[in-house]
Steps between C-alpha positions, in 0.01 A plus 500: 500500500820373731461381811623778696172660385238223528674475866508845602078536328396165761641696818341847386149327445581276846574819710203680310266181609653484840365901535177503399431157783657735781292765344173297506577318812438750724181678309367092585527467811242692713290396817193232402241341661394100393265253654601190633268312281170734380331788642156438390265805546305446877724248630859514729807482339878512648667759288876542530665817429849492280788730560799531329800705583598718162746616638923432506573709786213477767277258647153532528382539869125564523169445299194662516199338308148731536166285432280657248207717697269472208443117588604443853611154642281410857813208526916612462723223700924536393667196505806602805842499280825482659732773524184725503255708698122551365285805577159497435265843468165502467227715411141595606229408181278748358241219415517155708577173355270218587688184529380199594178646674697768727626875362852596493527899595887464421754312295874531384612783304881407486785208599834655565796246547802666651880301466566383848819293500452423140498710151487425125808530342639580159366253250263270744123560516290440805107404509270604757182277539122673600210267572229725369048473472295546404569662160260657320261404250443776265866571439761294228792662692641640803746752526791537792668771456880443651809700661844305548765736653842394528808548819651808238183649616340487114102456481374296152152574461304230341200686442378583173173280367549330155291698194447291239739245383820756553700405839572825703837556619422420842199292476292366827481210614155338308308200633269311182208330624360191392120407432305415803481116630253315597557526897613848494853444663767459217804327518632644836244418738601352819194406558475284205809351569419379863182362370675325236761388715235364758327279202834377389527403867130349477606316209778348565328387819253309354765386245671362776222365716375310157834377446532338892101364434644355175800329688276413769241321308792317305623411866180342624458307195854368444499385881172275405620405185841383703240309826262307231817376317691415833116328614496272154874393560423394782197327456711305163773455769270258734300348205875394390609379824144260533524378157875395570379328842259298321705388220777363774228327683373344159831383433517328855178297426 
């Protein structure tokens, strides 16, 4: 084979490679949802939503996420992101949730961010965090079914439920939940983290008031360590000066 032909086979199966990444690329990239560390089933968890902009021509300009009505969150709280305005609809609850020791009668059915001064552009991504609680306990998943719409005016419906282990061709957005802890708030709980920030505080505290007791304590007994010693040199200082008075006067008799 000459090397006109070996070179001319390496671009074919480069441009061939090249197509089926721009082909896949796009099939890829779809709206998701991930946890900021777990979302553990009856605990809080800060979710944040991923968008990326498929396309070459438009920028995405608005997101609308709806929260699953099967297992309704009492607690939705966005995180404010620049460049954006957040809408928040709610909805009334055929059966009350009993949180805490009080009943919620309503709770958030969908979080709609709308571009305002800012957009996604071609080839950038943006993610929109959701502190969220408490999730259920007899689910393994949630499902948020999404809508990104672009300034060309095109909708993207992110809506179809996975079946099996086949990915749809516009698959929601799907939450996995973790087992259950111990205290029942997960990995996202501010709660948690106040309370563990206040016995870091505690801690380092008591670190610190050991620490001056320490130094204090070595204070105290260096400064009577440093009085008996000055005491005895002075007390061998006078015995000196009498025994050197009586030799002289010895000497003299």
């Amino acid at each position: 084979m000459s090397a006109t032909n070996v070179s001319r086979i390496a671009i074919a199966a480069g441009v061939a490679a090249s197509t089926v990444l721009l082909l896949a690329g796009p099939a890829a990239a779809h709206v998701s949802v991930q946890p900021q560390g777990e979302a553990a089933k009856g605990g809080y968890a800060t979710l944040n939503f991923k968008v990326p902009n498929e396309r070459d021509q438009a920028s995405t300009v608005k997101l609308e996420v709806n929260f699953p009505a099967d297992h309704p969150l009492s607690s939705v709280t966005p995180e404010a992101v620049p460049g954006w305005k957040i809408d928040i609809t709610k909805g009334k609850l055929d059966k009350p949730l009993e949180v805490h020791g009080r009943k919620i009668t309503e709770a958030v059915t969908k979080v709609t961010w709308t571009a305002d001064g800012s957009k996604i552009a071609p080839g950038y991504f943006q993610q929109f965090p959701v502190s969220v609680g408490q999730l259920p306990e007899d689910a393994d998943q949630l499902v948020f079914k999404a809508i990104q719409t672009y300034d060309n005016k095109e909708v993207v419906r992110w809506i179809e439920e996975p079946k099996g282990d086949e990915e749809p061709d516009s698959p929601a957005p799907v939450l996995k939940l973790t087992a259950a802890t111990e205290d029942h708030h997960g990995g996202g709980a501010a709660g948690d983290d106040d309370k563990g920030d206040h016995q870091a505080g505690d801690q380092a505290a008591s670190a610190e008031g050991d620490k001056k007791e320490t130094h204090a304590a070595s204070s105290s007994s260096s400064d009577t360590t440093a009085r008996t010693l000055g005491i005895i040199g002075i007390v061998i200082g006078i015995a000196g000066v009498a025994f050197g008075v009586l030799a002289g006067r010895r000497r003299t008799a």
